[in-house]
C-alpha positions as CSV (number, residue, x, y, z in Angstrom):
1,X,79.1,157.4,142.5
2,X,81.8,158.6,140.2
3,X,84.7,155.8,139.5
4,X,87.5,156.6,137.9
5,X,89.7,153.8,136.2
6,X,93.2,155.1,136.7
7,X,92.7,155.6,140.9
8,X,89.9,153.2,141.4
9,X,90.5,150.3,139.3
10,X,94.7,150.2,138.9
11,X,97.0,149.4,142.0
12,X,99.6,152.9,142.6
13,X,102.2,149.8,142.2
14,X,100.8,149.5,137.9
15,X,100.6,152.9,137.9
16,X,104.6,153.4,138.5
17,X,105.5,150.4,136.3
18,X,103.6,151.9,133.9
19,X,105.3,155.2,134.3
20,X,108.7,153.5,134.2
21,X,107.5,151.7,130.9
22,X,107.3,155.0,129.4
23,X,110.0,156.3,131.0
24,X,112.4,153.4,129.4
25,X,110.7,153.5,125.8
26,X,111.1,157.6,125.7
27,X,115.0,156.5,126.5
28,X,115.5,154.0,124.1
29,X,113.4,156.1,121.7
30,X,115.9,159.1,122.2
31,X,119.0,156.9,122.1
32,X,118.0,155.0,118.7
33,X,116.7,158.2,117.0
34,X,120.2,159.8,117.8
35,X,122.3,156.9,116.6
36,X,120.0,156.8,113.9
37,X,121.0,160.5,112.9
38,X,124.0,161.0,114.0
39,X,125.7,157.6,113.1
40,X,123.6,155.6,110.5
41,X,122.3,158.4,108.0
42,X,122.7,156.3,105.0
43,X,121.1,159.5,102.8
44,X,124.0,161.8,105.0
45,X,121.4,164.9,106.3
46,X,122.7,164.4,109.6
47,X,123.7,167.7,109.9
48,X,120.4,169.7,108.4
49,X,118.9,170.8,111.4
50,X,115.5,170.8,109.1
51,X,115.9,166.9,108.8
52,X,116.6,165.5,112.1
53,X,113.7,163.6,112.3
54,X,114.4,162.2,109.1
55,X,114.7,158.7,110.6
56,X,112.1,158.8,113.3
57,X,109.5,156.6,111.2
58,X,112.5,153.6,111.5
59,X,112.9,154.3,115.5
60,X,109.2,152.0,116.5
61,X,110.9,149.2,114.7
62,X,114.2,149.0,115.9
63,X,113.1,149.6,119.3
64,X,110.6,146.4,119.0
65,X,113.9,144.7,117.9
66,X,115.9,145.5,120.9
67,X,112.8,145.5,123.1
68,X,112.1,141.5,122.3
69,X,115.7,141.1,122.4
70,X,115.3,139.6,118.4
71,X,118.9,138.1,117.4
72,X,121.7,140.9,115.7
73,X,121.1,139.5,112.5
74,X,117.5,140.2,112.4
75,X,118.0,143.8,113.4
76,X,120.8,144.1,110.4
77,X,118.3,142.6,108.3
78,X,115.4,145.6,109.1
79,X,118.3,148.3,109.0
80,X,119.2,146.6,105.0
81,X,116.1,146.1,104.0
82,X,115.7,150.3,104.9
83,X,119.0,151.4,103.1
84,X,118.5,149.3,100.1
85,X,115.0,148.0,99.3
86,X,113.0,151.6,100.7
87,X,115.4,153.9,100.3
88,X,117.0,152.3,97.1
89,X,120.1,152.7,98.1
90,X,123.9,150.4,97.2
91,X,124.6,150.4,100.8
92,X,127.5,149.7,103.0
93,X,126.8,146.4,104.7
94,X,130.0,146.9,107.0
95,X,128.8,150.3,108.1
96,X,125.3,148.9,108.8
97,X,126.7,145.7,110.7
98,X,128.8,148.1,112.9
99,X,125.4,150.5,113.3
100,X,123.4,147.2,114.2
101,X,126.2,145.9,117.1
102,X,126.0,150.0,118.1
103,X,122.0,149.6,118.9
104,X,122.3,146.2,120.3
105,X,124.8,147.4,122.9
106,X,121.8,150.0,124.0
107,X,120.3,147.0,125.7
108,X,123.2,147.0,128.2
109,X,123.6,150.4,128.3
110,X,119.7,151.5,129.0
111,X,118.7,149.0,131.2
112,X,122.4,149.1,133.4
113,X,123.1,145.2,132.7
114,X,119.5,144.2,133.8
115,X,118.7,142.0,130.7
């Protein structure tokens, strides 16, 4: 007798949750890797098509931020630490605090005033 884990072992209910999991982290994903790009760029390649994914190494961590709902602060915190520690950069702390509010409001946005 053959048994396979995903049909004999997980209710259909899991397997849809699960499904939606992925469904809402390949959202958030997409949303933080475009404000990312297209609104952060501390380094300014936003528009090299050859260095849009530039940013996607930063997208996991921000995501855990907003996904454990961690305070603004602590999310402004990872974004500096980014700009000026790893990248070396002066950075603009008001353009980073206005980025971090911009990516908290995802929250809301993604998951329609569920949180």
């Amino acid at each position: 007798m053959h048994l396979s884990f995903a049909t004999d072992f997980v209710p259909l209910l899991m397997l849809d949750d699960m499904s939606d999991f992925r469904d809402r982290a390949k959202r958030y994903h997409q949303a933080i890797h475009d404000i990312l790009i297209k609104e952060w760029d501390p380094i300014g390649v936003g528009d090299v098509p050859e260095a849009q994914d530039e940013y996607d190494s930063y997208v996991p961590g921000v995501y855990k931020h907003l996904i454990h709902r961690s305070p603004e602060r602590d999310l402004f915190e990872y974004l500096w630490q980014i700009e000026t520690e790893h990248m070396g950069l002066h950075g603009n702390r008001g353009h980073t605090e206005k980025i971090t509010r911009r990516l908290m409001s995802l929250i809301g946005e993604l998951e329609g005033g569920n949180i």
